[in-house]
C-alpha positions, -999 to 999 in steps of 0.1 A, spaced: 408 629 -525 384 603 -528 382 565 -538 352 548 -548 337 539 -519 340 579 -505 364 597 -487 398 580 -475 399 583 -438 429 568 -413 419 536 -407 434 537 -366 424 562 -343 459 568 -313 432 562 -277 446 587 -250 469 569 -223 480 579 -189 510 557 -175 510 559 -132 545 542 -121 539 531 -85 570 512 -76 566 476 -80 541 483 -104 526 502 -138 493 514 -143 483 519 -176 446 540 -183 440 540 -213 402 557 -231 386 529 -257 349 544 -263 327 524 -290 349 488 -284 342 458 -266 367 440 -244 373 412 -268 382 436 -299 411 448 -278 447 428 -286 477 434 -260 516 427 -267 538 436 -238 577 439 -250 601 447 -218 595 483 -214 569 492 -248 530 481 -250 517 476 -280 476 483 -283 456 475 -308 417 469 -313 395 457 -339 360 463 -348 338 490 -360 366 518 -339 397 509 -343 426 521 -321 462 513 -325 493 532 -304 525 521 -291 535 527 -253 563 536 -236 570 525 -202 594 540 -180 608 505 -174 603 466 -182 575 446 -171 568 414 -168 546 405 -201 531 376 -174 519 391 -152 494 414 -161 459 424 -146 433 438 -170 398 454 -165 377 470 -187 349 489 -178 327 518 -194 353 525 -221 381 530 -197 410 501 -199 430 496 -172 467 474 -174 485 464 -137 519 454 -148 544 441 -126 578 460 -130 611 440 -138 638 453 -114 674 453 -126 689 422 -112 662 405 -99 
């Protein structure tokens, strides 16, 4: 169907996302072609990253972690399209 400004699309795309657990942290790749680092918007909740960009490409996807993190303490690059999040892991009892 169509409105009247054409065809209705989805307005998020879901980016792909790898997740690499490496002990004391979580590396999470994730593919944002066509968006520039300031259009992307991170919230960390315990164990579930929420992505979201805005812009002309618009991605939006909620990951699971295999365990908390430490919303803090976070290191983010962004390079060619490619996003990576360091995210220190939360041990039980510590």
């Amino acid at each position: 169907r169509t409105g009247d400004e054409g065809p209705v699309m989805a307005e998020a795309r879901e980016p792909l996302v790898d997740i690499f657990d490496e002990g004391r942290e979580i590396v999470m790749v994730c593919e944002l072609p066509g968006v520039s680092e300031d259009e992307i918007h991170i919230d960390i909740k315990e164990d579930i990253v929420f992505l979201k960009t805005k812009g002309d490409r618009k991605y939006e996807k909620e990951i699971l972690l295999p365990r908390a993190v430490d919303a803090k303490a976070k290191a983010k690059t962004f390079k060619n399209g490619i996003l990576e999040l360091r995210l220190k892991s939360i041990r039980n009892g510590a």
